[in-house]
Structures are given as C-alpha cells and as structure tokens.
N, CA, C and O atoms as a MOPAC input file, in Angstrom:
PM7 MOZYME 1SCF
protein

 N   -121.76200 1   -56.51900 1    81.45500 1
 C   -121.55100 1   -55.52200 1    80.43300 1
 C   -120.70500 1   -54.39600 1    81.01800 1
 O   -121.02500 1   -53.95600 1    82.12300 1
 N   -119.70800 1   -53.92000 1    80.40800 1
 C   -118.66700 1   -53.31300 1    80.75700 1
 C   -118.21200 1   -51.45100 1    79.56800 1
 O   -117.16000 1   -50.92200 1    79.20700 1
 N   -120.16400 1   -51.01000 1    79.33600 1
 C   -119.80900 1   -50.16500 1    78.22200 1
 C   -120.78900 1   -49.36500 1    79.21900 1
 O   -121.77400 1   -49.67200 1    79.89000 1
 N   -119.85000 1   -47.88700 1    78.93600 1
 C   -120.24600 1   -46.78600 1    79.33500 1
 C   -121.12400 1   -45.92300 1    78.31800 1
 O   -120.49700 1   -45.89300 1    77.25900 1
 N   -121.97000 1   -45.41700 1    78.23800 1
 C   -122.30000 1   -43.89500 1    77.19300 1
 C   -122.19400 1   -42.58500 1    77.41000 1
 O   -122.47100 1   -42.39100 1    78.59400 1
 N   -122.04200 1   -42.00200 1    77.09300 1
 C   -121.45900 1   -40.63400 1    77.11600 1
 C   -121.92700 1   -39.55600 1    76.30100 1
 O   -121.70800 1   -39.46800 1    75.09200 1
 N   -122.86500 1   -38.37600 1    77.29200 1
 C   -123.28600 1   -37.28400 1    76.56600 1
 C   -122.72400 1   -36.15200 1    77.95200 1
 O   -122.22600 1   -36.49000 1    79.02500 1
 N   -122.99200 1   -34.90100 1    77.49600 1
 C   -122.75400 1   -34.05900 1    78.53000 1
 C   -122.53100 1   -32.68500 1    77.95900 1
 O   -123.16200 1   -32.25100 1    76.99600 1
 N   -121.68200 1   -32.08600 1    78.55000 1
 C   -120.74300 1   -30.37300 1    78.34000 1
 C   -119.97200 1   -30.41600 1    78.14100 1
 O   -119.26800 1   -31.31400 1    78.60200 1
 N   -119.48200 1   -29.46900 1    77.28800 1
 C   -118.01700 1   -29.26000 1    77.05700 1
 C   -117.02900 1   -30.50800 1    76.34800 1
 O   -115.89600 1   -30.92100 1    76.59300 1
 N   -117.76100 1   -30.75800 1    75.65200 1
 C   -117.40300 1   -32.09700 1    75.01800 1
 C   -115.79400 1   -31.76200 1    75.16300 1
 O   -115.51700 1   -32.08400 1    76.31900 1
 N   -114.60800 1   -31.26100 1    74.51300 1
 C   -113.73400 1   -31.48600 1    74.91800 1
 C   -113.12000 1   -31.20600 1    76.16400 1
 O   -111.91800 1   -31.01100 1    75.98400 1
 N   -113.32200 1   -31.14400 1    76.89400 1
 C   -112.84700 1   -31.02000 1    77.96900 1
 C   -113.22300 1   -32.02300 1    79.29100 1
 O   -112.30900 1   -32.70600 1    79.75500 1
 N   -114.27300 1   -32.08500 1    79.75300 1
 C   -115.37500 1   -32.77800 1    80.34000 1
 C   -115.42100 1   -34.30500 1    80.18500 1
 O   -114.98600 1   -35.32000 1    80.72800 1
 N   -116.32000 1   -33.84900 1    78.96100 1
 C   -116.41300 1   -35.21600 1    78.16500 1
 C   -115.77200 1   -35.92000 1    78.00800 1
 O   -115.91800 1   -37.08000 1    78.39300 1
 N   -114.45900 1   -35.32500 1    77.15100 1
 C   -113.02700 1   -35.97500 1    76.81400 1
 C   -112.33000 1   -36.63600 1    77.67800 1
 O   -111.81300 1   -37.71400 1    77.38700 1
 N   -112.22300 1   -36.09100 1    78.83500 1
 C   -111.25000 1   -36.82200 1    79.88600 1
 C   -111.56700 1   -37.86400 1    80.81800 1
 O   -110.79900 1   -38.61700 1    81.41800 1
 N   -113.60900 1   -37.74700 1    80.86500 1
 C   -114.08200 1   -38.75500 1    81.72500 1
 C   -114.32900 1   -40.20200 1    80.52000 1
 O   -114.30800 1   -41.35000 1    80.96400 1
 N   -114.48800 1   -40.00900 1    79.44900 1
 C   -114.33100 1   -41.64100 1    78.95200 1
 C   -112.97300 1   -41.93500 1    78.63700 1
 O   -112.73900 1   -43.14000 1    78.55400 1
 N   -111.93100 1   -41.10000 1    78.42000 1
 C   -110.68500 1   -41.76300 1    78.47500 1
 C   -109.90200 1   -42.51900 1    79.66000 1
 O   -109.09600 1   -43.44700 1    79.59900 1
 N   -110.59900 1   -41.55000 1    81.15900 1
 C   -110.33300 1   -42.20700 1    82.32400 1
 C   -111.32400 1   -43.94600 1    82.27900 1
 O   -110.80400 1   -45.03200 1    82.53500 1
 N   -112.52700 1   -43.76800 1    81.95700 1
 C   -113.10600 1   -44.65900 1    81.59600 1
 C   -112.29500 1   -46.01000 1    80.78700 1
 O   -111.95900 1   -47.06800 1    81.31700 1
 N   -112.12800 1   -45.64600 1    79.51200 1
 C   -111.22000 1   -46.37700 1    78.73000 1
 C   -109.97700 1   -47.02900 1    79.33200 1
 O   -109.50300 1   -48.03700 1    78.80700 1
 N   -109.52700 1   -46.56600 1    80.24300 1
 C   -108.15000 1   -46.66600 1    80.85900 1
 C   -108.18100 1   -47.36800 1    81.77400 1
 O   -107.13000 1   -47.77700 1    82.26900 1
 N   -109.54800 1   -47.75700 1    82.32700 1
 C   -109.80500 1   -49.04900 1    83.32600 1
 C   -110.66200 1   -49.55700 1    82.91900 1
 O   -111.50000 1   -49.97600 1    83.71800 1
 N   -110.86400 1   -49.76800 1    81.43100 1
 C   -111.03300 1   -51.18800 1    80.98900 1
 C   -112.76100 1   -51.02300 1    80.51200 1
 O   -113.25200 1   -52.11000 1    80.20800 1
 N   -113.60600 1   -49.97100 1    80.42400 1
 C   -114.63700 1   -49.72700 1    80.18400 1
 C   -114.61000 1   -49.74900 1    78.34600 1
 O   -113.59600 1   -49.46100 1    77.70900 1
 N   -115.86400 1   -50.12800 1    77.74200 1
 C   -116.36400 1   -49.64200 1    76.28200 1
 C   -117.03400 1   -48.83300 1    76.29300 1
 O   -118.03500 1   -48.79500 1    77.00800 1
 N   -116.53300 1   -47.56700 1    75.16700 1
 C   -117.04200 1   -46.56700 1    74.97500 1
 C   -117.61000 1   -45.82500 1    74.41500 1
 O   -116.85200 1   -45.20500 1    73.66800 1
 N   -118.84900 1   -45.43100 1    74.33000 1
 C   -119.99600 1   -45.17700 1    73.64700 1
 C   -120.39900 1   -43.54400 1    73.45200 1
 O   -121.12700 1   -43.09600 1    74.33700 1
 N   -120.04800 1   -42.74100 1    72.52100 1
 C   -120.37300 1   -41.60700 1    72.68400 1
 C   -121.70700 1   -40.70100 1    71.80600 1
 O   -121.65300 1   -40.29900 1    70.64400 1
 N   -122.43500 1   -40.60800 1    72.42100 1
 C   -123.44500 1   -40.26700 1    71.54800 1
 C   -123.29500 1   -38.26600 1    70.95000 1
 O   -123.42900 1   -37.22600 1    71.59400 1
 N   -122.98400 1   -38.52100 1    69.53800 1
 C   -122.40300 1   -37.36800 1    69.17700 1
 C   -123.62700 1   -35.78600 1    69.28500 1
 O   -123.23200 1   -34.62900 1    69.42900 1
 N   -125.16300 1   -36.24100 1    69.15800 1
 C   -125.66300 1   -35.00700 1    69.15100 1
 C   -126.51400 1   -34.91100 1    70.79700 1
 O   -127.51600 1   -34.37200 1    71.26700 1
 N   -125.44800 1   -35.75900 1    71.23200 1
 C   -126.43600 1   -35.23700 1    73.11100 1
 C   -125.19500 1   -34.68500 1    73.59700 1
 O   -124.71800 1   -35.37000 1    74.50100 1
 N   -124.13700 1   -33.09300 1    73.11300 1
 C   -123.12600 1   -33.27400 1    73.80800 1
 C   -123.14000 1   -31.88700 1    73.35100 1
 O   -123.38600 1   -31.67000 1    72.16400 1
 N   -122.82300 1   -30.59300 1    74.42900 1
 C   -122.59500 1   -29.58500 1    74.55300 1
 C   -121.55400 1   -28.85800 1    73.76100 1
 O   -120.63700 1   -29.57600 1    74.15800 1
 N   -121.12400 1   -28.25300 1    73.18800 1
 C   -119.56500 1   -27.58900 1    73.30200 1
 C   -119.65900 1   -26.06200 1    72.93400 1
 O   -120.67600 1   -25.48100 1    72.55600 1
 N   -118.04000 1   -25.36400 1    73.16900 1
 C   -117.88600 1   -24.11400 1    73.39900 1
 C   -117.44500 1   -23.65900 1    72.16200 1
 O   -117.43400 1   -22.47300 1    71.83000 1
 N   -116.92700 1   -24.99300 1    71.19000 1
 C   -115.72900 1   -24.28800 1    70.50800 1
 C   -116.27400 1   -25.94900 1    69.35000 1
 O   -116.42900 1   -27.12500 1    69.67900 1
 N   -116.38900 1   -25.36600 1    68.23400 1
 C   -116.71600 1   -26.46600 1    67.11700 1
 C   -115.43700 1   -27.53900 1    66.63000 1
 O   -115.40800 1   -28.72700 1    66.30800 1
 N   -114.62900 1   -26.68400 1    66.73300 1
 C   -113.20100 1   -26.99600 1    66.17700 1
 C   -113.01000 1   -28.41700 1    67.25200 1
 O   -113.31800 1   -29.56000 1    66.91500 1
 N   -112.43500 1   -28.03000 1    68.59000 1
 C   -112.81400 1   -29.05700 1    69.56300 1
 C   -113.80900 1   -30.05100 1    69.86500 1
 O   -113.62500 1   -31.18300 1    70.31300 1
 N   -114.68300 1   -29.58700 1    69.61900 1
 C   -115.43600 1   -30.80300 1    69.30600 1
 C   -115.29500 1   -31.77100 1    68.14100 1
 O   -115.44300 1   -32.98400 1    68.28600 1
 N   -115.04900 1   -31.28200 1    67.16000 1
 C   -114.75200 1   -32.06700 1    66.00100 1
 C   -113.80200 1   -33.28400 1    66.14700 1
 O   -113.94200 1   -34.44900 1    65.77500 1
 N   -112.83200 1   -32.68500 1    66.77600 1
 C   -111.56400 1   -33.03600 1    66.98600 1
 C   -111.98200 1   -34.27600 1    68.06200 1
 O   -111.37500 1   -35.34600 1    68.11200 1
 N   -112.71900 1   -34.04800 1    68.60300 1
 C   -112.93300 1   -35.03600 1    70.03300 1
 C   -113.61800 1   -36.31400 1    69.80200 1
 O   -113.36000 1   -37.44400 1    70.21700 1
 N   -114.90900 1   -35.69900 1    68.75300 1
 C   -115.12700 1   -37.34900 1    68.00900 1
 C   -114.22500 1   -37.92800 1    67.26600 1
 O   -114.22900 1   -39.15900 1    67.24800 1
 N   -113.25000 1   -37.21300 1    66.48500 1
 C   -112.51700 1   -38.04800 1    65.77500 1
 C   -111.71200 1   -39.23200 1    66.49300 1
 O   -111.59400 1   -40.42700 1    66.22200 1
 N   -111.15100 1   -38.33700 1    67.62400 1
 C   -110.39500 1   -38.93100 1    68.61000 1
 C   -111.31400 1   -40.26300 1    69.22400 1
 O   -111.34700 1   -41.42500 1    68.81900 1
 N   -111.60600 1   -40.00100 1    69.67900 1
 C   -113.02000 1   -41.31500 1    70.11400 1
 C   -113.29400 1   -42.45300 1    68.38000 1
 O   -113.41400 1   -43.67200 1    68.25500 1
 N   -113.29600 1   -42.00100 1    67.96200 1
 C   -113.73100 1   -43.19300 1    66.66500 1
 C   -112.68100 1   -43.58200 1    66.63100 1
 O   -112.51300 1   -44.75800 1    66.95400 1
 N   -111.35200 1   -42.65000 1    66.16600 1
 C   -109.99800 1   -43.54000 1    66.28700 1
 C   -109.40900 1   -44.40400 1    67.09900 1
 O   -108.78900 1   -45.42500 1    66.80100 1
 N   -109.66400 1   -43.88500 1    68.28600 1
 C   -108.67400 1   -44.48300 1    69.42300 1
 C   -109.84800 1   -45.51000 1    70.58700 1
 O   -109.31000 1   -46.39500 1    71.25300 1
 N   -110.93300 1   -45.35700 1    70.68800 1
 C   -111.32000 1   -45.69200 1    71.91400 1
 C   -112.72300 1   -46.67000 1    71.61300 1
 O   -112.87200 1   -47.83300 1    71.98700 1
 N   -113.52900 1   -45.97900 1    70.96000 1
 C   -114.77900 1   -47.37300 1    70.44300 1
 C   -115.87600 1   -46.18500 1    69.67700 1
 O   -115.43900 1   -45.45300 1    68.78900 1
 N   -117.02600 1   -46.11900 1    70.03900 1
 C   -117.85100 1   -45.80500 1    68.85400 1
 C   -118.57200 1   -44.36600 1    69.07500 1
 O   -118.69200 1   -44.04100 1    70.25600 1
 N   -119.04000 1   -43.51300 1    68.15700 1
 C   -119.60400 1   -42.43600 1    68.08200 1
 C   -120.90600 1   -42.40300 1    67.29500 1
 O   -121.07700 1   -42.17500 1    66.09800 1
 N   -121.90500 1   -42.72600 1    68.38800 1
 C   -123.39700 1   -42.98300 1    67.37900 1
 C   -124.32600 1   -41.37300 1    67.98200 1
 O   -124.16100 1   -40.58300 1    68.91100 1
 N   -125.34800 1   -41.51800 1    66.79800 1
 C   -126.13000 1   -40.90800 1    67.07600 1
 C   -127.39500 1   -41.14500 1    68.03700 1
 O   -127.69800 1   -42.30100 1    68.33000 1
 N   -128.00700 1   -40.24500 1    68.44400 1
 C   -129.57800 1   -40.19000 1    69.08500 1
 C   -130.52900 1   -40.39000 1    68.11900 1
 O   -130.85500 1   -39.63700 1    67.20100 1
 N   -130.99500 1   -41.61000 1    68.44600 1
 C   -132.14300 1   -41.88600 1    67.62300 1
 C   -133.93800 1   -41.84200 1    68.03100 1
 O   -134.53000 1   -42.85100 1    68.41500 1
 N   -134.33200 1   -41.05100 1    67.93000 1
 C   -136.09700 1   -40.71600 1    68.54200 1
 C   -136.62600 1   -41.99300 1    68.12400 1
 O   -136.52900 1   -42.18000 1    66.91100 1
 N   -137.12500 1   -42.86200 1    68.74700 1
 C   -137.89000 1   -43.99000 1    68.36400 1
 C   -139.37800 1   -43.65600 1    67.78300 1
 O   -139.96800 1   -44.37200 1    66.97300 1
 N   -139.79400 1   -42.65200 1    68.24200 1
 C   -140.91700 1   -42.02500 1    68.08400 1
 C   -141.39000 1   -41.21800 1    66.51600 1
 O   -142.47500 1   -40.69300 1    66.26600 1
 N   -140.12300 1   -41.34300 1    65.57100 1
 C   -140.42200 1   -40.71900 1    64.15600 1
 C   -139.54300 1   -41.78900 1    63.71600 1
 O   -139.28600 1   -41.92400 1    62.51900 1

C-alpha cells in the first residue's frame, strides 16, 4: 500500500507542500479535512480544493464511537 494521510498545521503551507512532495514520488493521497490547522480560511479552502482536483481524496474524521 502506497497511500499516505495527512493532517497537521498550517494546512497551506505545511500541509500543502509535504503531500505534493508525496504525490510526486508516486504516493496516494489522503487528506483528512477537519484534523488540519490553519491561519488563514481563504487558504485553506483553496488547499482542499487543490487536493480533490489534482492529487486524490479529501475525507472527513469519523468518531466510531457516535
């Protein structure tokens, strides 16, 4: 299996550049949209879009527990 997931800080910045480096040697990419920090809404917005368009999928966190 060759798929990464992806939560963190600074979603655009951070985030953004380590699954595209990811993507770029051949990894699938998994971004989970509400485990992910940011500074600036606008950028973030922008960063999932980018990821659904270009690179593989943007799911949510799901609590198994409710």
């Amino acid at each position: 299996m060759n798929t990464l997931v992806f939560c963190g800080i600074d979603t655009s910045i951070y985030v953004d550049t380590s699954l595209r480096e990811a993507f770029n040697i051949g990894y699938d990419i998994i971004l989970v949209s509400d485990s992910l920090g940011l500074g600036n809404k606008r950028h973030y917005e922008t960063t999932l879009e980018r990821v659904r368009d270009y690179y593989d999928r943007v799911l949510e966190h799901q609590d198994p527990t409710n």
